[in-house]
Every structure is written in structure tokens, then in C-alpha cells.
MARKOL-165269 format. One record per atom (N, C-alpha, C): x, y, z. Coordinates in steps of 0.2 Angstrom, whole numbers, plus 2048, in hexadecimal, padded with zeros to 3 digits. Each point is the difference from the previous one (the first is absolute). Last residue first. Layout:
<sites>
XYZ;...
</sites>
This chain:
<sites>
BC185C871;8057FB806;7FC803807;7F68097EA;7FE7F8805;8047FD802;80B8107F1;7F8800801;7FD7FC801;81C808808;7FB7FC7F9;7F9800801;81180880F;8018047F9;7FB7FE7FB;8077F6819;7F98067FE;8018057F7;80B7EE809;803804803;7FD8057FF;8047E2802;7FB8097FD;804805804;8107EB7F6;7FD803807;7F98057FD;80E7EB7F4;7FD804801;7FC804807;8117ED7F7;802805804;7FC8077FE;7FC7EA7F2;7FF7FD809;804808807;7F08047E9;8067FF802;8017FD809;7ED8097F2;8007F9802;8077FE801;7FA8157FB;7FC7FE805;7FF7F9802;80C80A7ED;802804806;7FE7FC806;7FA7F87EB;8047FF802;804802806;7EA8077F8;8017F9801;8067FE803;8018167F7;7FC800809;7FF7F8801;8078037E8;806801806;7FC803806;7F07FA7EF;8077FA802;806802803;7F08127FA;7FB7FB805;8057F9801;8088127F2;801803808;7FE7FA806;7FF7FE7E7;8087FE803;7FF802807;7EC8027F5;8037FC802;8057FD802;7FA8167FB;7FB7FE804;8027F9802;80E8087EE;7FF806805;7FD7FD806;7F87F97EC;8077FD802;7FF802806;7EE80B7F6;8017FA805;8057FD802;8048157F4;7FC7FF807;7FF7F9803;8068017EA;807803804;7FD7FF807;7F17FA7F0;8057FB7FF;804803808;7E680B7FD;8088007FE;8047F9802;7E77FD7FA;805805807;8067FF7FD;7EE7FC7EC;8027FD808;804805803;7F97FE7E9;7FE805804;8007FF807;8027ED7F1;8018087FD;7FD802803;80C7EA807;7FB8017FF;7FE8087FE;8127F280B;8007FE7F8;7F88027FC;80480181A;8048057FD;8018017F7;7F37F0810;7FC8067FD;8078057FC;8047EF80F;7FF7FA7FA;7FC8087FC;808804815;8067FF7FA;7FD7FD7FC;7F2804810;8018057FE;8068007FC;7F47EF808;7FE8027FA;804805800;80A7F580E;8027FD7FB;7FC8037FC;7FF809814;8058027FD;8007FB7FA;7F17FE811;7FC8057FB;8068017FC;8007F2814;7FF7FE7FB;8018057F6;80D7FD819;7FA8067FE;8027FE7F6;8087F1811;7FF804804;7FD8077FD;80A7F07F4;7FA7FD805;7FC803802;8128077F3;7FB7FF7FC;7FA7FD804;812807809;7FE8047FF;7F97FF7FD;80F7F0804;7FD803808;7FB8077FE;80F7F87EC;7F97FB802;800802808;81080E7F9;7FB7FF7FC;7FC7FB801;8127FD80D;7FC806801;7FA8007FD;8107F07FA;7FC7FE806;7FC808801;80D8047F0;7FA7FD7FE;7FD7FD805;81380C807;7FA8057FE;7FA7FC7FC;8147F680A;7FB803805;7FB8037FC;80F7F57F4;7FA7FA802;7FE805807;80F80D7F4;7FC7FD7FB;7FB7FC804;81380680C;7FD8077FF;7F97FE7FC;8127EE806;7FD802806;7FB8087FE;80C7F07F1;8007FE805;7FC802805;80580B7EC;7FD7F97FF;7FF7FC806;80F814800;7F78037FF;7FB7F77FF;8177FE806;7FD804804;7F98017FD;80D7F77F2;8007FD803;7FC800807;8088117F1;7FA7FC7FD;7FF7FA804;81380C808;7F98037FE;7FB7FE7FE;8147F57FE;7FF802806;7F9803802;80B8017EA;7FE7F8803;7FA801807;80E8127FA;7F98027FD;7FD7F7800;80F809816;8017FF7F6;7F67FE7FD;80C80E817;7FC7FB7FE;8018007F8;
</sites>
């Protein structure tokens, strides 16, 4: 794959899942925008940790709402 190639791939199809993600997220559990809008805030929760908390909570979005999603008992509430 050329590095064209590539960008074209993440553009196309890996980017517009994870913001689609992101706002499903956003819906679906409201408390994460304060909890990023507090990050700019001193003495707040770890930056690193939250990341961390949210990239996990936009790739289960994506996992989960995949059209070749199967449960398989690994995840919390399937």
C-alpha cells in the first residue's frame, strides 16, 4: 500500500468511524463532554487516564455497532 493509499484509507473509512463513534458516545453517555471539557481545569483527573477511558469507550461503540459484530461474552453487558 502506498502512503497515498493509505491516507486515503484512514480518510475514508477509519476517521468518519471513530467520529461517527464519538458523537454515539457522546449521546449515549452524556457525562463525557464535562468530563473532557474539565481536563483544562487544575487539578482535574489524569489527561493520560481519561484518554485511555475514552478511546476504549469509542472502540466498544465501534466494535459493537459493527454490521459483523457477534457477542461473545467478553464485553460488560453483552
Amino acid at each position: 500500500m502506498t502512503n497515498k493509499e493509505c491516507i486515503d484509507r484512514w480518510a475514508e473509512y477509519i476517521i468518519p468511524s471513530v467520529l461517527k463513534a464519538e458523537y454515539a458516545l457522546q449521546v449515549e453517555v452524556p457525562e463525557w463532554k464535562e468530563r473532557l471539557r474539565r481536563l483544562n481545569e487544575p487539578g482535574g483527573e489524569d489527561p493520560h487516564k481519561v484518554a485511555e477511558e475514552y478511546c476504549h469507550d469509542i472502540a466498544r461503540i465501534i466494535v459493537t455497532q459493527g454490521s459483523d459484530y457477534v457477542p461473545d461474552g467478553t464485553i460488560d453487558g453483552e
